[in-house]
N, C-alpha and C positions, 0 to 999 in steps of 0.2 A: 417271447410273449409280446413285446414290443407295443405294438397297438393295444394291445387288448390290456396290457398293466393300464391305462388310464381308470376301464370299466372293472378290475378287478383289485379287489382289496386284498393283503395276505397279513393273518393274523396267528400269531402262535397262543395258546389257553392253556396255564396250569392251573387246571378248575381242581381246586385243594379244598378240604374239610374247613381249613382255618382260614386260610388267603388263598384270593384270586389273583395270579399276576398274566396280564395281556402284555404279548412286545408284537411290535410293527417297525419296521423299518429297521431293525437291530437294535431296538431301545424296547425299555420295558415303559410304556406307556402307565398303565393302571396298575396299581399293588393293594389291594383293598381288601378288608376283610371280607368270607364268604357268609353276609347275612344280610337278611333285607328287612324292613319293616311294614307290614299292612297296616293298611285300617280296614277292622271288620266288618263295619259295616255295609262298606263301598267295593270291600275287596280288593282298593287301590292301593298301589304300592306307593309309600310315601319317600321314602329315603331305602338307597343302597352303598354298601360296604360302612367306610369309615361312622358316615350319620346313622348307618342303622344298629351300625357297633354301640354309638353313644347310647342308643338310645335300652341297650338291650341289659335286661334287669331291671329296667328303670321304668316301665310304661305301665299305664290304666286299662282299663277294660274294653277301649274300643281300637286299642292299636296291640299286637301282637307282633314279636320278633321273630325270625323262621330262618334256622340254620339250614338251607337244603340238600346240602350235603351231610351223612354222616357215615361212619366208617369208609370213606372215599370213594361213596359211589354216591347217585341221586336219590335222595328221598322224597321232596316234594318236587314233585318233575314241573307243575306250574311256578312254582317261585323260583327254579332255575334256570327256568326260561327267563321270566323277566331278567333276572339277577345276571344273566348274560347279554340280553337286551341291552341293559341299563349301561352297563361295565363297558359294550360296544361302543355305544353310544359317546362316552368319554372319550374316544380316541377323536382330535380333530380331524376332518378329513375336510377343510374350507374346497369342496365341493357342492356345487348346486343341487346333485343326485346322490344315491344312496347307493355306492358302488356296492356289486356282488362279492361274497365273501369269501376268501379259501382257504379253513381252518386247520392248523394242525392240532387238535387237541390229546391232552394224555391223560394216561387212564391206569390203574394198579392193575398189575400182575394176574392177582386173583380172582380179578373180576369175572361174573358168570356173560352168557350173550345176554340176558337179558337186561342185563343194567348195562351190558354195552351200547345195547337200542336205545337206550333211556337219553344213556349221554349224544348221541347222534340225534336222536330225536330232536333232543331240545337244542344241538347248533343250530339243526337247518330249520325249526321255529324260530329260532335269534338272527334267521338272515343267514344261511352258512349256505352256499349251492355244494361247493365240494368241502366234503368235512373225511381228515384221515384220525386216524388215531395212532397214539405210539403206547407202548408199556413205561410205566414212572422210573424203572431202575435204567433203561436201555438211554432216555431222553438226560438224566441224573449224570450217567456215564458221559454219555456226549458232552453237557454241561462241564464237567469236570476235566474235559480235555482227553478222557481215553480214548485211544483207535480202537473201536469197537470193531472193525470189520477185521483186524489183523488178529493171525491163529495164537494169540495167546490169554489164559486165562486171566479176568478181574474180577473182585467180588465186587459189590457195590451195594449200600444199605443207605434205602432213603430214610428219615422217619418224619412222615409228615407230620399230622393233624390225627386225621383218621386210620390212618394204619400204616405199618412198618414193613417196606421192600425190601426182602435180602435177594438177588440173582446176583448167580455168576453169569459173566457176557463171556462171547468167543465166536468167530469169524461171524460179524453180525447179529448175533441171535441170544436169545436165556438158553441156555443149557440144561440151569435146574435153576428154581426160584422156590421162595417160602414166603408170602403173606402173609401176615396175621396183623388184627384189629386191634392191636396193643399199641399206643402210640400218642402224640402231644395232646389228644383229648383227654386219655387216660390219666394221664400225669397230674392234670389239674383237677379232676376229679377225686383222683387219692388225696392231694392237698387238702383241697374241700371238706371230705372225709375224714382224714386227720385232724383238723381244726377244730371239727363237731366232736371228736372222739378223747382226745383231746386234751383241748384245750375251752370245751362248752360255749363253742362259738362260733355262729353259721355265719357262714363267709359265701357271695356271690362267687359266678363264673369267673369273670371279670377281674374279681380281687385275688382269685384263687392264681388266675393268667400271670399277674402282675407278681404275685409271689417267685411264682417258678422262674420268668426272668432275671427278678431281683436278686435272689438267692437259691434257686434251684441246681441241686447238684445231686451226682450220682455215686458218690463215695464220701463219706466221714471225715477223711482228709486229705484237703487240699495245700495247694502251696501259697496259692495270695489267696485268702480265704474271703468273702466279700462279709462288709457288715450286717449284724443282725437287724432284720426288717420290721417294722410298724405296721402292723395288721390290724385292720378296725371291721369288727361289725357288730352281729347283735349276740350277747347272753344269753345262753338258754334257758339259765338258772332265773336270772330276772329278767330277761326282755327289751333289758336298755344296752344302748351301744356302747362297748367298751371298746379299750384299744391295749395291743398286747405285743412283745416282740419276738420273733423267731428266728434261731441261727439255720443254715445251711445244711450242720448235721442232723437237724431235726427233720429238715424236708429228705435227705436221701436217707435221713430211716421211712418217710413215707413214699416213696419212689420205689423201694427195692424190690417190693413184689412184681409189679410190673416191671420194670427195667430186666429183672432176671427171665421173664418170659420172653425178652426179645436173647437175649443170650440165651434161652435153650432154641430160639428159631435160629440163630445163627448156626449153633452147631450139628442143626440138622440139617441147615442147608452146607454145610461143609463135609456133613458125611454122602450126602448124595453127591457130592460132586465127582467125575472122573479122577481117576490117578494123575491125568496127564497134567489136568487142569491144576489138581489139587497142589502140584509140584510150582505151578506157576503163581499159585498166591502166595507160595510161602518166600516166593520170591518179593511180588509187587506189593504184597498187604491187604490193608482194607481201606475202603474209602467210603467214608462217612459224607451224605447228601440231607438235604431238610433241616427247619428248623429244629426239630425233636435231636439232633447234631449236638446243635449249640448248648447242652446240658454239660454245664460246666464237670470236666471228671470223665465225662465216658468214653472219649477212646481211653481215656486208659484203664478202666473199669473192663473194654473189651480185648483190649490187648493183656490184661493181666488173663481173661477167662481162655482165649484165644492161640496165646502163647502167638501172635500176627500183631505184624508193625499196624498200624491203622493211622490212616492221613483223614484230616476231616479238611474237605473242600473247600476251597475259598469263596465267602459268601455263599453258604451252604442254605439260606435258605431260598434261595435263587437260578440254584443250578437247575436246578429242572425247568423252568424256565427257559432258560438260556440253552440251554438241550432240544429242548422242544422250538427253540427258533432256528439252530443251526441245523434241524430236521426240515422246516418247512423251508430254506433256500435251498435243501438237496434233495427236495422230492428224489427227483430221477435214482439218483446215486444211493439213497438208502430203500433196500429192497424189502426193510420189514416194519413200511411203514401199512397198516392196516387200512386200505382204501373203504370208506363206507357205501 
């Protein structure tokens, strides 16, 4: 590339339901959450990621917040634009011009073509001249450190934001994968749910997020069990803010409906899989990618259903990421990366 790297930028995009993380140069430059803030009456974008996180639950009538992703694909295809804009824009490039762009971005499994245009669409409106794509479990793997091109089977289970990757990988490629929209959105929304149901007390996104951190788990009992949590918001009974505490088993009794629909995706993706393959997880395991991961309890919630060892990533919610950058310095050498 030589010459031409001065005029050319190369940027890796894990455009996530929750967080957007950008790497350049082998660094993860941007980690921001994926939301922006307008103001409606201008239609100008005020603040992206973190500030528009702050701002979000919290605003009047002339500023709206706008998640543009949901279930891991693009919803509002103008507020992704910018919201990629914006997040570009963060990377210093103490250049006088605005070098051309060469994105590797990734994208789930089960995406249809048409929210694949979506996502293409809106790099090359963010400045993208060549923009590739990768699938979220194949970029998760790499992240992770599997030789994804060598003849042997790994399963690999992202869970991001928006939806849950289970594929098995083998000489390069998904073999067999299972999608579904069950995933870290869900989870905070059953909390949400729970809380109103309950315990007569509507609780924000935001506070719901903070729960599931704090004290989110996927099994009844743990070994260091973390302390019961201070949950504040409003009464439904009377309307004033109270404040209330919640242990851990209370949240993986509101978790277990969805957490078992990712365990019946896994075992469906385990039943499609080849013999050959099938032989080769019972060997390596599983491998746990994405925040949705760090749910204190669940590999072994899925190794108990699984009857499979399950390894969760280092810094799992970054692997993809990191996948998807060690994709864009091997254009050449990965042959299933999706030219747009």
């Amino acid at each position: 590339m030589g010459l031409f790297s001065v005029f050319t930028q190369e940027v890796a995009i894990d455009l996530g339901t929750a967080n957007t993380l950008i790497i350049h140069n082998d660094k993860v430059i941007v980690d921001e959450p994926s939301i922006v803030a307008m103001d409606r009456t201008t239609s100008k974008i005020i603040a992206i990621g973190r500030k528009a996180q702050l701002m979000h639950g919290k605003v009047h009538d002339n500023i709206k917040t706008i998640r543009p992703l949901k279930d891991g694909v693009i919803a509002d295809f103008q507020a992704a634009e910018h919201m990629i804009r914006g997040m570009i824009k963060m990377i210093k490039t103490g250049r006088f011009f605005q070098p051309s762009l060469r994105m590797v971005i990734c994208i789930p499994s089960g995406i249809t073509e048409v929210e694949k245009r979506a996502v293409i669409d809106s790099a090359e409106h963010a400045g993208g001249k060549e923009v590739y794509l990768i699938h979220e479990p194949m970029a998760a793997a790499i992240g992770i450190g599997v030789d994804v091109e060598e003849p042997m089977g790994n399963m690999v289970i992202d869970i991001g934001g928006g939806t849950s990757e289970i594929a098995v990988i083998a000489l390069g490629g998904i073999v067999c994968d299972k999608s579904i929209r069950v995933a870290g959105d869900d989870f905070t929304s059953d909390i949400e749910e729970y809380m109103r149901r309950q315990h007569n007390i509507l609780i924000g996104e935001r506070t719901a997020e903070q729960i599931k951190i704090e004290v989110g788990s996927a099994i009844p009992d743990l070994d260091t069990p973390p302390d019961d949590y201070a949950v504040r918001g409003r009464d439904l009974m009377t309307g004033i803010p109270k404040e209330i505490y919640v242990s851990y088993q209370e949240i993986s009794h509101a978790l277990d409906k969805s957490i078992t629909k990712i365990e019946d995706a896994i075992l469906s993706a385990l039943e499609m899989t080849p013999p050959e393959l099938s032989a080769d997880i019972y060997k390596t395991g599983i491998y746990l990618a994405g925040g949705g991961s760090m749910l204190r309890g669940l590999d072994k919630r899925i190794s108990l259903k699984t009857k499979l060892p399950v390894h969760i990533a280092e810094d799992p919610l970054r692997a993809v990421a990191r996948g998807t950058g060690i994709a864009l310095k091997n254009l050449e050498k990965f042959q299933f990366l999706i030219k747009a």
